[in-house]
N, C-alpha and C positions, 0 to 999 in steps of 0.2 A: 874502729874496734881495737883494743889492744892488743899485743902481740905476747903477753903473756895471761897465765888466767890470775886474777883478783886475789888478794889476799884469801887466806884460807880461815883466818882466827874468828870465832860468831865474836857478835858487840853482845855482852854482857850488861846488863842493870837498866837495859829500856822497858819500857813499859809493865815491869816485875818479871821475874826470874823463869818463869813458866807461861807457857799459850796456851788459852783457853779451848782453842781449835783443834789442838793436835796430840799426839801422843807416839809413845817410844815404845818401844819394841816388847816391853813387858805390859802396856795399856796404861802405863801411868804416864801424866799432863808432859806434855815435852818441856825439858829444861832450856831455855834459850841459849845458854851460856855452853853446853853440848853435845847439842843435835843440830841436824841442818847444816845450812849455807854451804861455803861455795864448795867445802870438803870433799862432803856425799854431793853435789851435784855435779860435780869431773869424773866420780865413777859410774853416773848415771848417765853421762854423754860417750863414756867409755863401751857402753852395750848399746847404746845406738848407731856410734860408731861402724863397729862391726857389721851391724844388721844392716846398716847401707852398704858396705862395702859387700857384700856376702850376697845381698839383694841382688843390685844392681851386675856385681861380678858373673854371674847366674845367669843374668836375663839379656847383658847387650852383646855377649858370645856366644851364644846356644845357638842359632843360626848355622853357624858353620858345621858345630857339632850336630847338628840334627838332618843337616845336608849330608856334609861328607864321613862321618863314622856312620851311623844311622841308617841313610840311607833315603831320609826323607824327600819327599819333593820343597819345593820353595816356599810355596802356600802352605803345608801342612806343620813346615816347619816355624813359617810365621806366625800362626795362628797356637803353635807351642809357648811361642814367647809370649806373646799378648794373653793367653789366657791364665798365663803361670802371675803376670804382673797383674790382670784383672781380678785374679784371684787371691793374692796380697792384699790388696787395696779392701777387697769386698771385706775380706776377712778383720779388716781393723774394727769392723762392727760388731761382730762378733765379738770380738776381744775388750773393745771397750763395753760392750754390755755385760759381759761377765766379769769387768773391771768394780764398775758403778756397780753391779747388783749383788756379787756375790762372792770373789776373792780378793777385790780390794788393787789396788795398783800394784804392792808390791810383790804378791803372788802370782798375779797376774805376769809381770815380766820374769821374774823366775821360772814361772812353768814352762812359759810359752819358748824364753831362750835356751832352755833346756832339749824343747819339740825343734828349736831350729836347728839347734848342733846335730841331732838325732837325724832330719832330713840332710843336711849336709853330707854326715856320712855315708846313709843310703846311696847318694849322688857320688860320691867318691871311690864308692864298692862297685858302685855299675860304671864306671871309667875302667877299674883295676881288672877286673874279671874276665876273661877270655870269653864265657860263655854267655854273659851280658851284654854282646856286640853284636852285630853282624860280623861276617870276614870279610876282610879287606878286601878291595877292590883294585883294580889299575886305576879307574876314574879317580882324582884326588877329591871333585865334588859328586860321586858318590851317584851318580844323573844316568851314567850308562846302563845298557840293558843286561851287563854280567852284574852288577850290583843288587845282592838282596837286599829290600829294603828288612830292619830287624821285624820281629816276630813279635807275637803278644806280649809274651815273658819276658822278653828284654826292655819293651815300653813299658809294662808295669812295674818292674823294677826301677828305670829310670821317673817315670812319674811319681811315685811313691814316692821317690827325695824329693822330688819340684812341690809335690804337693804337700808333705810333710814341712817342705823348707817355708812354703808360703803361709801355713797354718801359723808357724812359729813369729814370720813376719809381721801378720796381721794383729796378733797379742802382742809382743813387744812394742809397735810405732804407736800403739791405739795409748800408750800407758806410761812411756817412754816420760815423754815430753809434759807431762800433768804430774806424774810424781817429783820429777824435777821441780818442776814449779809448788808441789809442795813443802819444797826444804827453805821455803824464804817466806814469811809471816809477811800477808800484804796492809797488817793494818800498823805495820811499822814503816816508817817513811824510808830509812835507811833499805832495809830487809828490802822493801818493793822495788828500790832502783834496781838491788842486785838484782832480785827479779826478772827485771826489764832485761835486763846486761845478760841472764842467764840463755833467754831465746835466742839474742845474738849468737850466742857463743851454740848453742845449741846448731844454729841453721850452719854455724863455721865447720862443726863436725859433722855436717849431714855433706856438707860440701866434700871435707878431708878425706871418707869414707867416699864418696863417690869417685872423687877423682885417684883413688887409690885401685878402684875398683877397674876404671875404664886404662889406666896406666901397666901397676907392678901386676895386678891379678893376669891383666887380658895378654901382659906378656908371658907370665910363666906358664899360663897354660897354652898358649901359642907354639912358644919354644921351648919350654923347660918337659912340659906334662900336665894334660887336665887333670889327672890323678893329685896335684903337686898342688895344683890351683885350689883348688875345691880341700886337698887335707890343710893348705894353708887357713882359710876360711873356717872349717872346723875346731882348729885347733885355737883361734881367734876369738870364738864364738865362747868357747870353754874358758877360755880366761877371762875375756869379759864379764862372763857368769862369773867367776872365784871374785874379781874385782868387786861386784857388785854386790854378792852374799856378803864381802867382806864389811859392807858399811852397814850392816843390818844394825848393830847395837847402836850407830848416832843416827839413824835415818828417823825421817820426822810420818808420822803416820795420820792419817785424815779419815774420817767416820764414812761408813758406804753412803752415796746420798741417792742411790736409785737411776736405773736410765730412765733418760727424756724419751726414749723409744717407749717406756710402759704408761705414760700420759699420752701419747699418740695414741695409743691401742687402747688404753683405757676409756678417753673423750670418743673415740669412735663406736666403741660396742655399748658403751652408754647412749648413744646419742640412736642406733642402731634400734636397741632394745626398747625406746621408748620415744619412737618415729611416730607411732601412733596417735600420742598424746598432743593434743594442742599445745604450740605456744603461748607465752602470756603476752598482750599488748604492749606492756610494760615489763623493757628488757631488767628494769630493778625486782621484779618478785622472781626472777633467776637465782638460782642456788648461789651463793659469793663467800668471797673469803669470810666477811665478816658473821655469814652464820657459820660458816665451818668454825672460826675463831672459838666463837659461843658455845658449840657443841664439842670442844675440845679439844678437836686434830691440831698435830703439827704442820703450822703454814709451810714450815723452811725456811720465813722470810720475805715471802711473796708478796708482792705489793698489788691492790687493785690495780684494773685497766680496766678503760673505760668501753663499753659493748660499738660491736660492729655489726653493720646491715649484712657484710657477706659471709658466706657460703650458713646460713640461718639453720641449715641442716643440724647442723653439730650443736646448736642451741638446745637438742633436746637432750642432750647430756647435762645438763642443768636446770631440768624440770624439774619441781619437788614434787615425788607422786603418793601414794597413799604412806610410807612408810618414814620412820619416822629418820633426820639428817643425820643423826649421832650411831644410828643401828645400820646404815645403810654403806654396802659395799664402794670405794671407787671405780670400780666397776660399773655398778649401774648408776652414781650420781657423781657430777665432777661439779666443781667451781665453774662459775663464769668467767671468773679468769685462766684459770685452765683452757676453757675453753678457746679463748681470745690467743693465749700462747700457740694453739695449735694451730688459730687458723694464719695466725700471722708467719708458721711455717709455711701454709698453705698458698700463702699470697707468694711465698720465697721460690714456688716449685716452677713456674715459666724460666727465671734467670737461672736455676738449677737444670731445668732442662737442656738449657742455650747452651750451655757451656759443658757439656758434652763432648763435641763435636772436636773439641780443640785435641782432648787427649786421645782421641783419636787420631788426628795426623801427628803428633803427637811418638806413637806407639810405631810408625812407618821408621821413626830413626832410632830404633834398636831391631828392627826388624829389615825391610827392603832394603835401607840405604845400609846396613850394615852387608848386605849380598852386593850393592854396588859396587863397596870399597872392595870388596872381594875380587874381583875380576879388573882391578884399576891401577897402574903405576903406585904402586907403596913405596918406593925408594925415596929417601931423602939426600937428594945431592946424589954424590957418586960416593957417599961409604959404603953402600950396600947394604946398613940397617935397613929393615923392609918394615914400616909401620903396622902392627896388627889391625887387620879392620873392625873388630870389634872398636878400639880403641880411637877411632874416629869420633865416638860419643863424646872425648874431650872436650871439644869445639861447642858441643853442644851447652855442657856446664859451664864452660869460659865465658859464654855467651851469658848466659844468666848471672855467673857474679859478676860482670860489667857491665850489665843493663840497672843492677841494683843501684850502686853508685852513683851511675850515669843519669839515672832517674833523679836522686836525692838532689844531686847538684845541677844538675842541668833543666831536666825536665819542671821539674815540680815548681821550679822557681819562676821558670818564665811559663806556668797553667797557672800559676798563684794571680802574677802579674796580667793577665790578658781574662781569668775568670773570677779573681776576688775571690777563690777559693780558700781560705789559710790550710787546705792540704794539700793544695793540688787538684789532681784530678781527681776525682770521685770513686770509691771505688767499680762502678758499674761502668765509669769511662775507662778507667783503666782496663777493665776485663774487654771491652771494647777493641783498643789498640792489642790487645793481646790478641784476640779471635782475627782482627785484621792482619798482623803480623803473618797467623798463620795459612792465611789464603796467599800469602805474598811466599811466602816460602814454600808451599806447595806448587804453586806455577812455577816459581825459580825450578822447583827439584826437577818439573817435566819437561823444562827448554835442560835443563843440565842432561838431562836423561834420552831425549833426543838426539844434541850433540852427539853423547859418549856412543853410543847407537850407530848414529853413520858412520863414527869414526872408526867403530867397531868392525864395521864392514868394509872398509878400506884397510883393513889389518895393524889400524893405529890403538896405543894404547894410553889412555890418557892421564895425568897425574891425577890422585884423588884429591890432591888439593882442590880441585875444582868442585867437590860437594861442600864444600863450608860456607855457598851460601844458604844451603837448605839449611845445614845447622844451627848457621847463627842466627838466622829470621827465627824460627821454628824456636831457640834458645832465648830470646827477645822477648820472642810472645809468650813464654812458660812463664819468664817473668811480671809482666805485666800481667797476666791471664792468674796466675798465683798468687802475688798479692792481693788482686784485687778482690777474686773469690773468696782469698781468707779474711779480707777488712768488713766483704758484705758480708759475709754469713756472720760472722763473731759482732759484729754493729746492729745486724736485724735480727739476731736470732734472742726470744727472750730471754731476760736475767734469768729467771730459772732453769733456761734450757739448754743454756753453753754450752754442753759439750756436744746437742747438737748441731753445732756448728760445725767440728771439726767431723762428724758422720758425714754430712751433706756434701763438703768437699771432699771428702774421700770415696764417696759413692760414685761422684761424678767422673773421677781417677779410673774407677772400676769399669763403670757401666763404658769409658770413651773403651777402655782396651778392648771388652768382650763386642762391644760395635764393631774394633777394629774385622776383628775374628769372624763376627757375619758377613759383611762387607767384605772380605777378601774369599770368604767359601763360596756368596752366591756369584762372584765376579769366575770365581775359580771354574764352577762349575757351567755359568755361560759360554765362557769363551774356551774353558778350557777343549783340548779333545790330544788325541795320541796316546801313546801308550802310556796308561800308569797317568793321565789326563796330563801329558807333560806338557801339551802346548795354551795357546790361548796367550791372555795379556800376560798374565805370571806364570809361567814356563818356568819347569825349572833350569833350563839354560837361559839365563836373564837375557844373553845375546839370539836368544830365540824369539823371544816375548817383548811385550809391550808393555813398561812398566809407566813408560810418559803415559800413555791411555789411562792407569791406575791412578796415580799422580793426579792427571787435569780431573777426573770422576772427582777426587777429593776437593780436590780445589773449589768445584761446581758448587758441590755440596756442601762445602765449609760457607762459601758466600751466600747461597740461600738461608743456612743458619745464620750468618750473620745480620741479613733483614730482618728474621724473628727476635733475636737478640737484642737487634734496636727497636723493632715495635715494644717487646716485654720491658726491656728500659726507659723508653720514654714512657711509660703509661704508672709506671713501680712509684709511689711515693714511699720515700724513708720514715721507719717507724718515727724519729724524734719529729718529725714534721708532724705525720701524724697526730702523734699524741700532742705535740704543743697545739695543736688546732683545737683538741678537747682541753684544754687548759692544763697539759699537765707537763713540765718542766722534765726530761731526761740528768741525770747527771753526768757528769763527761767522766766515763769509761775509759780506759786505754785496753785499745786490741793487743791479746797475744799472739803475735803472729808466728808459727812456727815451721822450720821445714817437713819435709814430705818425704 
């Protein structure tokens, strides 16, 4: 990657003066020669920026705050973080549905970056306020029995910014990274490389924004003032915004094209609605593009596919019944290839299942191990700087931009050579090594967690270096586990349904955190018992509790997924296999793979 960003000047006189695709801020044809490229796309990495830094700054320090100001227990406070980041992630669905259907990308990040500053400050008002806390305690972790835990109104206050900050998250990431990519005309060769270079550059800033996040954030509010941390963030978040309003007159604009979520809903209540109706023998007297063609609708572009035996269900969404195709709602009649679109998501939902599980243990290292580093030797050397535990997530990102590399050059070269692959590993192997990764790092965390444990009780205290192997496994696998999710969904997901893709992996972001969050309440409530349920495996004196118990439970768990994982992958044939077996050739695509 290069170390500065690309020229900024658009190429003038390719392919005529204006794209037929797009349009400028007044709805007249975008001029090529001053809109777009790589301009407006630096101030649109500039608000995503932020939104990772602001995200992430938010979510791997709230632990302590939610222990020792708050008042919380250990559990309730981990299930704070994971639900706040389950709820980001869920939220990008949202956002990008109201993107495609009905604000369009660029309002969409407007508004939503607007709702983020808004929760920010929320969050920074309930830092500042006296009456928005509990009162202090002697406890520095907030655990002893003189310590109130806060009251309604200071959690509501405080969640109202979590949750206002993740609303704002979920519309910005969902919208971010697509208008971007609409400032480069892909049917120009030139345009398309940038393109390619812009994702780069894109995942560069999702990196610079995190790791700014778990560093300058996790120190100022450690030592400076959360109040300090969080108006930093706000005040971030608002300039990003003025950056990004400011490219509104060259930014390049793209027509609503509809979510892939209402052809989901659509082929199902159709198919729903007239479940009664026989099928035809002959999957050809099915409703298809080519009478939609005839009857006048716009395809989009949509190319036939050719009929599949399963799930036959949904084949009744392509019955022609009394009424006539040209009068008739999509609602109650879809295309057969519509049809075929859905089911071929539908084949996608075991490998979307599998993988689950990962961001799940996943969710333990801004949450548990964040309480470990807490109670563990932070000194560096003998200066006496004390590392913030939040800030131990470092490791974790380190890990993943060295795995990226380390992949390209090392790995992929010799899975080329031993599978005759020309990419390597597949994406489904790769998501493999990644889910494996994280059963490996999970056990690492329970023998590390053990250790610190007896050492604990012989009044030793141990350096935190010693969790970096939980993070770098666990960082390894995000990588492997991340590319690979995003190469299958975007490779299998159909051409009309792209931005499907980027739902599916972001669902599974969601649904791993809010797993987290069951999984630590019903553990919570089994084992727990004491006062204020302090004891059990997660106590909130971690030196009380059993968090290696918590640990190996995962561990367990992740390896049984991981058998399902391999059944569902060996059994998955690839759409291009597929359809070449009906005779029908795929074009060679390039995936946008972007960060998270």
């Amino acid at each position: 990657m290069d170390t500065v960003l690309p020229e900024t000047a658009a190429e003038a006189g390719k392919q005529g003066a204006t794209l037929t695709d797009a349009w400028d801020y007044k709805g007249r044809p975008a001029a090529r020669a001053s809109t777009g490229g790589w301009g407006c796309a630096a101030m649109i990495l500039g608000a995503e920026l932020f939104e990772r830094m602001t995200t992430l700054g938010i979510a791997v320090n709230l632990v302590p705050y939610m222990t020792g100001t708050m008042h919380l227990g250990s559990a309730a406070a981990a299930n704070t973080v994971t639900n706040f980041i389950g709820t980001s992630f869920m939220l990008c669905l949202l956002g990008g549905f109201i993107a495609d259907t009905y604000l369009g990308r660029y309002l969409t990040i407007a508004v939503f970056c607007a709702v983020q500053s808004a929760g920010v400050m929320v969050l920074t008002i309930s830092t500042v306020a006296p009456a928005l806390r509990p009162a202090p305690c002697g406890d520095a972790t907030g655990q002893s029995a003189g310590c109130v835990p806060a009251n309604g109104t200071q959690l509501g206050v405080l969640y109202l910014g979590l949750y206002m900050t993740a609303l704002g998250t979920g519309g910005l990431k969902s919208s971010v990274s697509g208008f971007g990519s609409d400032q480069f005309d892909e049917s120009d060769g030139g345009e398309r490389k940038k393109m390619m270079r812009f994702f780069n550059w894109f995942y560069f800033f999702v990196s610079i924004g995190a790791l700014l996040a778990v560093t300058v954030l996790v120190y100022v509010q450690d030592n400076v003032g959360r109040r300090y941390g969080y108006g930093i963030c706000a005040v971030g978040i608002l300039a990003g915004l003025g950056v990004f309003l400011s490219g509104t007159r060259r930014y390049r604009f793209k027509k609503l094209v509809g979510s892939p979520l209402t052809q989901v809903a659509a082929v199902t209540a159709a198919a729903w609605s007239k479940r009664a109706l026989p099928l035809p023998s002959d999957p050809s007297m099915l409703y298809d593009v080519d009478d939609a063609a005839a009857a006048g609708q716009d395809l989009k572009g949509k190319l036939k596919l050719p009929h599949s035996k399963e799930c036959r269900f949904l084949d009744h969404a392509a019955v022609i019944d009394r009424e006539s195709p040209a009068a008739t709602s999509k609602w109650s009649l879809c295309t057969r290839t519509d049809v075929e679109e859905v089911k071929q998501v539908v084949r996608m939902l075991p490998i979307w299942a599998t993988t689950i599980m990962f961001w799940t243990i996943h969710a333990q290292m801004t949450t548990f191990a964040v309480e470990q580093a807490s109670v563990m030797d932070r000194a560096i050397g003998g200066s006496g700087f004390l590392i913030p535990a939040g800030s131990l997530t470092v490791f974790l990102i380190g890990s993943i931009l060295l795995t990226v590399p380390l992949y390209d050059s090392l790995v992929a070269p010799i899975a080329r050579w031993i599978t005759g692959n020309p990419h390597g590993l597949s994406p489904l192997q790769r998501v493999f090594v990644g889910l494996f990764l994280s059963v490996t790092g999970m056990a690492a965390a329970a023998l590390i967690e053990r250790h610190r444990l007896t050492s604990s009780t012989r009044g030793a205290t141990l350096t935190v270096f010693l969790l970096m192997p939980q993070f770098l496994l666990v960082g390894a696998g995000e990588a492997f586990t991340y590319m690979g999710q995003l190469a299958f969904f975007l490779r299998e997901c159909p051409k009309g349904m792209k931005t499907m893709s980027t739902g599916l992996f972001l669902s599974t972001c969601a649904l791993g955190f809010f797993f987290s969050t069951l999984i630590v309440t019903i553990v919570h409530k089994v084992t727990g018992h004491g006062t204020r349920g302090s004891g059990g495996w997660l106590a909130n004196n971690i030196n009380e509790g059993r968090l290696d118990y918590f640990y190996w439970l995962l561990a367990v768990m992740s390896a049984i997924n991981l058998c399902f994982f391999t059944v569902a992958a060996r059994g998955y044939v690839y759409k291009d296999k597929r359809l070449a077996d009906a005779g029908i050739e795929l074009a060679d695509e390039e995936a946008m793979v972007v960060g998270h």
